[in-house]
N, C-alpha and C positions, 0 to 999 in steps of 0.2 A: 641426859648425857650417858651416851653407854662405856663400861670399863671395857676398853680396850687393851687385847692381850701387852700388845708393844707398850712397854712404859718407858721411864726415861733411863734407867739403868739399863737397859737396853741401848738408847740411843744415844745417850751421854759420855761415856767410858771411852768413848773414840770418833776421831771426824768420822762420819757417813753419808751415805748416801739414800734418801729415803723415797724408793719408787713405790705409786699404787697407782692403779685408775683413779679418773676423776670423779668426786663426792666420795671416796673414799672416805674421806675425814682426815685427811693429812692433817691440813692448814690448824684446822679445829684443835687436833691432839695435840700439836705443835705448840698451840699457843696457850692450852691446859698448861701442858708438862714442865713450858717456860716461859711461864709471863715473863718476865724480866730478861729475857734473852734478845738481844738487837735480830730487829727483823726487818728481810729486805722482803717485797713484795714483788716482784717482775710482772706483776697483774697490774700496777699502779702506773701508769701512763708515763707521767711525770718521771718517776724513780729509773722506768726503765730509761727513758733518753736520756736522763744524769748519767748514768753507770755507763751506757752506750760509747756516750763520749769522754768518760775518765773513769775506767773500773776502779783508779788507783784511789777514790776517795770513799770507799771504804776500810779501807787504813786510817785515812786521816780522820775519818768521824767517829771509828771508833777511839783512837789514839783521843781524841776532844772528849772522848766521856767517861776515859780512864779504864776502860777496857782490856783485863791482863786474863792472862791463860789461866787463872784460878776462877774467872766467872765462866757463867754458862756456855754453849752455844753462840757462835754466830748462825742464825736460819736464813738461809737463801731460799726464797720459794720461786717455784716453776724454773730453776735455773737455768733448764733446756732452750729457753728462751733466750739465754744471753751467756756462749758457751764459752766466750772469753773470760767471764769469770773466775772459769777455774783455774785458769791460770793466776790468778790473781791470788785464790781460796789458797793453791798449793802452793805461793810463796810465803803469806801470811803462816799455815800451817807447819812450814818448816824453820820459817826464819822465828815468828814471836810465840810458834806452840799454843796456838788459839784454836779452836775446835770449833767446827762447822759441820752443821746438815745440809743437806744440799738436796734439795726436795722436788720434786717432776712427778710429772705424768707421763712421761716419756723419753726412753735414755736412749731411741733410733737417732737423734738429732747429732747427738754425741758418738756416739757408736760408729754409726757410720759415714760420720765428720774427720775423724782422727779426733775428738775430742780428749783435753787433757781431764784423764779416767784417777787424778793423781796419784800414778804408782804407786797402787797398793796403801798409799797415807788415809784411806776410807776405805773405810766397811760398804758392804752393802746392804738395806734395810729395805721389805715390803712390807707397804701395808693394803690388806687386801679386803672385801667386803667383809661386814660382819658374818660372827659364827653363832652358833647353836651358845658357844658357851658366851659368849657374851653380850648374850640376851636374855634377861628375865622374861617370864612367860613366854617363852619362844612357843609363836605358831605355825607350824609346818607349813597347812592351807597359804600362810599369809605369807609364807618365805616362796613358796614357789608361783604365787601369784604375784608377789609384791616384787621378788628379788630382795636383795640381800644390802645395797647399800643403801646408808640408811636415812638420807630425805625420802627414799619411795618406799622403805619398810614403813614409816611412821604414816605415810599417807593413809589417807583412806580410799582412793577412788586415782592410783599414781599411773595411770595408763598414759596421758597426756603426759606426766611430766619422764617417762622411760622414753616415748618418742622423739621427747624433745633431745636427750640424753645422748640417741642415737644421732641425731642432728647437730648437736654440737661437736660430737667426733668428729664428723663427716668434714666439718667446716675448719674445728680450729687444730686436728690432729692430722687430716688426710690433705685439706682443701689449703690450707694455709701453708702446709711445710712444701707443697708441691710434689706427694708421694705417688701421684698416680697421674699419667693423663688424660681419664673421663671417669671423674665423678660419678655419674648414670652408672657407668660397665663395673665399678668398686661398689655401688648401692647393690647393684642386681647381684653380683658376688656373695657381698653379706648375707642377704637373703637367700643362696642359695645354699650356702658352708653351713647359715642356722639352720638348714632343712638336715644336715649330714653332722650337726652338731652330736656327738659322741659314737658317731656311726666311722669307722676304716672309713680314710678320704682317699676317692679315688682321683687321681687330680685330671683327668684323660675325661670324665663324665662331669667334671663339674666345668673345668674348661668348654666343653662342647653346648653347655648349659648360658653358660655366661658370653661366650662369645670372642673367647679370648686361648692363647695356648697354654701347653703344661707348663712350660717354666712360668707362665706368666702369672697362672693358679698359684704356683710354689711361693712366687716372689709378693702375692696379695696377705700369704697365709705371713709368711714372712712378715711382713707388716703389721698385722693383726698381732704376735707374737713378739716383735719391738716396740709396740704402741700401750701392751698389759692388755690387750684385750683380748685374748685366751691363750689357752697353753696343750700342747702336745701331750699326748700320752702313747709312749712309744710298743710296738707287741712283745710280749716275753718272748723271748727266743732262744735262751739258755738246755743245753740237754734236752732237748724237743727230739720225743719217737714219736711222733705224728707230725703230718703235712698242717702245717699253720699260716693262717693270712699274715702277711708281715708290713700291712696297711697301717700307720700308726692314729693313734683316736685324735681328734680336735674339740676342745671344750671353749667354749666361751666363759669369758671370767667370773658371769654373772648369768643365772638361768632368768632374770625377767629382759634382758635382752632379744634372749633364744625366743619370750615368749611375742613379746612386738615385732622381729623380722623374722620372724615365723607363723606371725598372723595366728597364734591360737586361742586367742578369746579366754575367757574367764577356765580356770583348770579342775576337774572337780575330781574325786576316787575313785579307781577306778575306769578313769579313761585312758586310754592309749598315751597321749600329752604327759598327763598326770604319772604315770609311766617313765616317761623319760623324762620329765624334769623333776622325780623322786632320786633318781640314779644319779642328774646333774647334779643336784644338792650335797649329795653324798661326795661325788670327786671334789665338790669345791670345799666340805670338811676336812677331806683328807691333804688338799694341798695346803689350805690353812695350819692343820695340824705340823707338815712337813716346813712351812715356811717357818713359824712362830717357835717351834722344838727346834729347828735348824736338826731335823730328819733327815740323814746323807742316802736314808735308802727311795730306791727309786720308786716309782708310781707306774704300773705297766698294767696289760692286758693281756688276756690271752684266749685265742678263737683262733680252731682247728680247719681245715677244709672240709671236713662234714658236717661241723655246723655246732660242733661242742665249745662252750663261750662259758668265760669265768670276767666279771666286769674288771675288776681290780684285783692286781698280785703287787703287794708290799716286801719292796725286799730282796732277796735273794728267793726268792719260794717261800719264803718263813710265811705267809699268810694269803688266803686268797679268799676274796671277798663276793659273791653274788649279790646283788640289790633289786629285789620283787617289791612293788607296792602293794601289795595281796595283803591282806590279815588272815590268810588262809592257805599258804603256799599247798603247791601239790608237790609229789614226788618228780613229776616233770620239770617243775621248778629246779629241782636239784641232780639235774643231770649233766649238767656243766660240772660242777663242780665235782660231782662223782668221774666222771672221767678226767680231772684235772687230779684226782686223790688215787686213782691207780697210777698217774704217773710219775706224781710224787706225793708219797703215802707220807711223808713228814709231815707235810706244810698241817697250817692250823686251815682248818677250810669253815666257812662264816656266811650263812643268809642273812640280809638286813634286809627287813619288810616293817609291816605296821600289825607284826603278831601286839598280845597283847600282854604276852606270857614267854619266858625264854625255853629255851625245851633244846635239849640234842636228841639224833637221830641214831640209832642203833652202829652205823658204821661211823661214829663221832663229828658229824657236822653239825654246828653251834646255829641252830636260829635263834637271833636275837630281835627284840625292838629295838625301834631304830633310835631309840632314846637311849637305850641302855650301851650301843653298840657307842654312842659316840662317848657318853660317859668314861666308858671303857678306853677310845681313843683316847681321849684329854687328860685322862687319868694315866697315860703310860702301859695300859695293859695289850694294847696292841700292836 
């Protein structure tokens, strides 16, 4: 069982609401945190057609087992499933002061339901794949081959059960909710967004790709982005004296995704692959770090029209990050970044590669391991 950052003082203190992708280990942490907490399941066939047709008798079951606002939790899992109940959650929460998590894979169902979002009575709570820090013997190789969440971390051989992964999306988040009208033309999409995965999306070339128009691109990605299964990363564009792409990035939640509908087979150092899903790893520490710190600065990029590119800016400027899989960066490596430092010579500017040793560079650019660089993250130093 891995210690996961979220605990229950975290999720305790107030009703919430607690979104990740699926295997995240919602359910799991949930039922660590509070054994003794009434739980409803909406996975459970049976339970769901109860509540279906009488939300109101979870009041009554709980009111039967003496249930006051001084015990735990009420947990509603997959609640997206059955959005009437929040209507139910926000009376109980106002009228008797009972506290609820209210737990999903996905808040599109609600969101773009008119879903009761209970005015502000909830927090909101992610929980997203594991991190660097909450894995003993974290192995790099094994994170960006295995991915991150963690049935296919522990596998040994998790290639079938990531495709199966994608298949279950497919079916019970796209196929079931009725979010698209060909399955096939959203398959072929995914596959091609994971070829453009952290790459400026042009949506005009991947439409022409998939077979489908720009807004219709926009409205797929949009789904992907209401479903948890990746997140935007917007271009810096503050005080810019240079022509800059204003393309913003697309990440998928998880790089062993990228690596099944992207078809790249086993990843080893040193390959091109190995490459981008070294960089992938790293954004998804940094939004982990940003969700888990509740981090209000932003996550951005920034690449010029000649071709000067800094992967990650934290912030206001305050930090700008490049990420090489090299154990041997060259000075072209750090050419982005030097032209990102003449135009604002404040910022902290930071390579994260697989040095072995941390070193700066005469004009103060910090190479660090990538070990020591998250360190550094988690600890507050950056």
């Amino acid at each position: 069982m891995y210690e996961r950052i979220l605990d229950a003082s975290t999720l305790s203190g107030k009703s919430c609401f607690l979104w990740g992708p699926r295997q995240t280990g919602k359910s799991t942490l949930l039922r660590k945190l509070f054994p003794e907490s009434p739980y409803y399941d909406l996975l459970e066939a049976g339970l769901f057609r109860r509540l279906t047709s009488a939300p109101g008798l979870i009041e009554e079951e709980l009111l039967a087992t003496g249930h006051s606002h001084d015990h735990g939790p009420v947990i509603i899992d997959e609640v997206q499933k059955l959005p009437e109940l929040l209507d139910e959650a926000h009376r109980l929460i106002s009228r008797r002061g009972w506290k609820f998590i209210l737990c999903g894979s996905s808040a599109r169902k609600l969101m773009r339901g008119g879903g009761n979002l209970l005015g502000g009575r909830a927090l909101r709570r992610d929980l997203l794949p594991l991190s660097y820090r909450e894995i003993q013997d974290f192995s790099l190789e094994r994170a960006l081959n295995h991915g991150l969440l963690p049935p296919h971390y522990l596998e040994d051989h998790p290639q079938e059960s990531i495709a199966a992964y994608v298949g279950t999306y497919l079916r019970e988040e796209i196929l079931a909710e009725s979010l698209v009208r060909s399955l096939p033309q959203f398959q072929r999409f995914l596959e091609v967004a994971a070829l453009s995965n952290g790459q400026p999306i042009q949506f005009a070339s991947i439409a022409r790709e998939v077979g489908l128009s720009a807004p219709g691109v926009r409205g797929y990605f949009e789904i992907l982005t209401d479903t948890l299964f990746g997140a935007w990363v917007p271009a810096y564009q503050k005080r810019q004296k240079r022509r800059i792409i204003a393309a913003p990035r697309f990440y998928f939640f998880d790089v062993a995704i990228v690596n099944d509908l992207g078809k790249r087979g086993g990843l080893l150092p040193g390959s091109a692959a190995f490459g981008s899903a070294f960089e992938h790893f790293l954004f998804m520490e940094l939004q982990a770090h940003k969700v888990y710190r509740r981090d209000i600065r932003q996550i951005s990029y920034w690449r010029t029209s000649s071709g000067a590119e800094v992967d990650f800016i934290v912030g206001d400027a305050e930090v700008a990050i490049e990420v090489k899989s090299t154990d041997n960066p060259t000075s072209d490596q750090l050419r982005g970044l030097r032209s990102w430092k003449e135009d604002h010579p404040g910022s902290r500017c930071i390579l994260v590669s697989r040095v072995s040793q941390k070193r700066q560079t005469t004009d103060h650019i910090d190479i660090l391991p990538w070990q020591e660089f998250l360190d550094n993250l988690w600890s507050g130093k950056i």
